[in-house]
C-alpha positions in Angstrom: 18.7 114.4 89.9 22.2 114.7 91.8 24.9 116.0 89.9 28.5 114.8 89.8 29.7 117.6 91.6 27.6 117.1 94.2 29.1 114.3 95.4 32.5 115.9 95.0 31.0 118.7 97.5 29.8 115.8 100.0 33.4 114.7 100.0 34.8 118.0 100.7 32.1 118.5 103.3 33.4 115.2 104.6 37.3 116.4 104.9 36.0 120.1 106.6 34.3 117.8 109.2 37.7 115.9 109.7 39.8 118.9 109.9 37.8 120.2 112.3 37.5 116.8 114.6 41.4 117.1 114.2 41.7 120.8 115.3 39.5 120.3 118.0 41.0 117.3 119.4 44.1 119.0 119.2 43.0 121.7 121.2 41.7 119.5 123.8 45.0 117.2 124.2 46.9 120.4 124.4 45.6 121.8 127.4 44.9 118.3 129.3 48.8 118.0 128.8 49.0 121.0 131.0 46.6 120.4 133.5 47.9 116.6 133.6 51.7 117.9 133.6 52.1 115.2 130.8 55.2 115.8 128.7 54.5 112.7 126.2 50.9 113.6 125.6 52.3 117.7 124.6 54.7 115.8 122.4 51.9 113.8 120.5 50.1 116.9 119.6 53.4 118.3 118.3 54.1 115.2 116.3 50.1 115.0 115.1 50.3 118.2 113.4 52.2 116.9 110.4 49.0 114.9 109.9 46.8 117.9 109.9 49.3 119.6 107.7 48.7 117.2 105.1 45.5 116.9 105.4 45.1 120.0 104.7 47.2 120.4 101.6 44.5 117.4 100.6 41.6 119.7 101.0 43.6 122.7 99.1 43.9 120.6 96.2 40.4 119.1 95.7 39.3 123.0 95.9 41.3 123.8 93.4 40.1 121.0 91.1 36.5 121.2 91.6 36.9 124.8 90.1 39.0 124.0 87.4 36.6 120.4 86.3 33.5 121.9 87.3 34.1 125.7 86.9 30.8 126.4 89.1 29.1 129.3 89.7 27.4 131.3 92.2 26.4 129.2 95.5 28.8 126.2 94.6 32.0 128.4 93.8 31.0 130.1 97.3 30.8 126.8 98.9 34.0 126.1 97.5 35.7 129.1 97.9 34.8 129.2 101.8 35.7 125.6 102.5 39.2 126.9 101.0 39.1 129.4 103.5 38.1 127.6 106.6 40.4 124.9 105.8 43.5 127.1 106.1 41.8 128.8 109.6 41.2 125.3 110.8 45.2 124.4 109.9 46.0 127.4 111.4 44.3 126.7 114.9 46.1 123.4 115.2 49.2 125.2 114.6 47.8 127.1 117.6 47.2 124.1 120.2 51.0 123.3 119.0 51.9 126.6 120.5 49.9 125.7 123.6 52.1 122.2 123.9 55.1 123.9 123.6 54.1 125.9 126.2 53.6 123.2 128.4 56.9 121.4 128.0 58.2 124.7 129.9 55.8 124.5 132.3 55.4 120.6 133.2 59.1 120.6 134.9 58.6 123.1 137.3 56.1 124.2 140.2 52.5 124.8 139.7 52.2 128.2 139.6 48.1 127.9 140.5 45.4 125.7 140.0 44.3 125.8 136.4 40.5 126.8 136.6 39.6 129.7 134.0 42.3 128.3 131.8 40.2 124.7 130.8 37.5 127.3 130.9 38.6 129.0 127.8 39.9 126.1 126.7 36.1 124.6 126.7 35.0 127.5 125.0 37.4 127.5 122.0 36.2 123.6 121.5 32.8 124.3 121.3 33.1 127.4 119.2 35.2 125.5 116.3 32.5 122.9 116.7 29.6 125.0 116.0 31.7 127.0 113.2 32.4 123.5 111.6 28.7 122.3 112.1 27.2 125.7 110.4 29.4 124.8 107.5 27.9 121.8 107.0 24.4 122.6 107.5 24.8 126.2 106.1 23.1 127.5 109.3 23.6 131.1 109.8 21.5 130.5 113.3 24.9 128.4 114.8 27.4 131.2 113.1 25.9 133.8 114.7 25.9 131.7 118.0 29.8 131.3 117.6 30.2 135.1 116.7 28.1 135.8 120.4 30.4 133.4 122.1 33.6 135.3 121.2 32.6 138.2 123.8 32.6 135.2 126.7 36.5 134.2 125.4 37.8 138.0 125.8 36.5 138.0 129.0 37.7 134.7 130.4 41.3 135.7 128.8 41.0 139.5 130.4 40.3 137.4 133.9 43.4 135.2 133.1 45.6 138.0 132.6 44.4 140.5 135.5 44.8 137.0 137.6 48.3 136.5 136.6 49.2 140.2 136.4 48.0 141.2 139.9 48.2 138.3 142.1 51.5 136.9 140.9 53.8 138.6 138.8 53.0 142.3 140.6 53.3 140.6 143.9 56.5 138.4 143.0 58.6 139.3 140.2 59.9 135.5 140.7 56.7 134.1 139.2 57.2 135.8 136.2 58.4 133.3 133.9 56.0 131.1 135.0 53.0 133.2 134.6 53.8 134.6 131.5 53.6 131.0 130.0 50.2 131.1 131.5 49.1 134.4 129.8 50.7 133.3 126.3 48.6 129.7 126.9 45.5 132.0 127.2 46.4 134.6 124.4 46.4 131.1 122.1 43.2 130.1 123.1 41.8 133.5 122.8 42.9 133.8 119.2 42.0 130.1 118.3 38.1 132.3 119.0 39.0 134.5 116.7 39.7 131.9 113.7 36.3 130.2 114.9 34.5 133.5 114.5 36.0 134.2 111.3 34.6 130.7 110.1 31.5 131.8 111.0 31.4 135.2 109.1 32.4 133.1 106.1 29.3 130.5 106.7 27.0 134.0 106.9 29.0 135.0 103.5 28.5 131.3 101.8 24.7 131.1 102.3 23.9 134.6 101.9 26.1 136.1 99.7 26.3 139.2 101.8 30.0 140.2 103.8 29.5 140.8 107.0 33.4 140.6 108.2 34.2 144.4 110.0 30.3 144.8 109.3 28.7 143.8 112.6 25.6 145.7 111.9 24.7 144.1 108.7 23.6 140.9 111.4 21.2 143.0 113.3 17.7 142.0 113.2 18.4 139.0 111.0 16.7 135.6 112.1 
């Protein structure tokens, strides 16, 4: 027999899936901006955040009330509790593909510095990962969090290969390029840390289904399934 608060926890599900779509989308449009040179489409990721902003306020609040109707306990409260949590990292990451718009408004009116390769790269990456992350909230599958955590070692080195890139062949080389590139290595510092968030969704999937913290614990996921 289905309880109310089940169906309260389906909807919440539901709005976790939408703030992800939103982050991830927001992510994407970002850096096609930049490799498109597109001003207005870096401007409509700008002006879109307000709707992830209150989206997520939306999501803090039905939290909150589920606890304070419901008062659950033990897997529910941590269900709750971690779609609190990966609410505010999702809100947080779209705050990060703002970043990477802004970044392109400075870019777009001058020269191409270099062909954008390992930057859509990481950009690919980052999508993927708060994917997964979202989809092994949903599903509770500890099997796609740890699949995101792995994936985080791929982002540092894609950013590492941006930077040594920029730093060596460019700024090094021609101190005029500076401006330019550092855009460039802030761009891929974003996407880099929009990882992190992802991989801190996924320590909080591992948390919600098995009650067990594995944050600044990696070894607590060795030799688990």
């Amino acid at each position: 027999m289905e309880r109310h608060i089940d169906q309260e926890l389906k909807a919440l599900n539901q709005d976790i899936l939408r703030m992800g779509a939103l982050a991830e989308e927001a992510i994407y449009r970002s850096v096609e901006a930049l490799k498109n040179r597109d001003p207005q489409e870096a401007r409509n990721v700008i002006d879109n955040d307000s709707q992830i902003d209150r989206l997520e306020l939306d999501v803090d609040e039905h939290c909150v009330d589920l606890i304070a109707r419901f008062q659950p306990m033990a897997k529910d409260l941590r269900f709750i509790a971690t779609g609190m949590k990966i609410n505010a990292e999702l809100e947080r990451i779209a705050d990060i593909a703002v970043d990477i718009a802004q970044r392109t408004l400075e870019l777009v009116e001058k020269p191409l510095l270099k062909p954008l390769v390992d930057i859509p790269r990481l950009a690919a990456v980052a999508q993927n990962m708060v994917k997964l992350s979202i989809d092994a909230f949903v599903q509770g599958d500890i099997a796609l969090a740890k699949q995101v955590l792995s994936s985080d070692a791929q982002a540092d080195q894609l950013r590492n290969a941006i930077q040594k890139e920029l730093v060596d062949n460019y700024m090094v080389k021609d101190g005029a390029t500076a401006p330019r590139a550092v855009q460039l290595l802030l761009i891929a510092r974003f996407l880099e840390r929009i990882c992190d968030h992802t991989t801190n969704i996924a320590e909080d999937v591992i948390y919600m289904v098995q009650a067990e913290v594995v944050r600044h614990h990696p070894e607590r996921l060795e030799g688990q399934n």
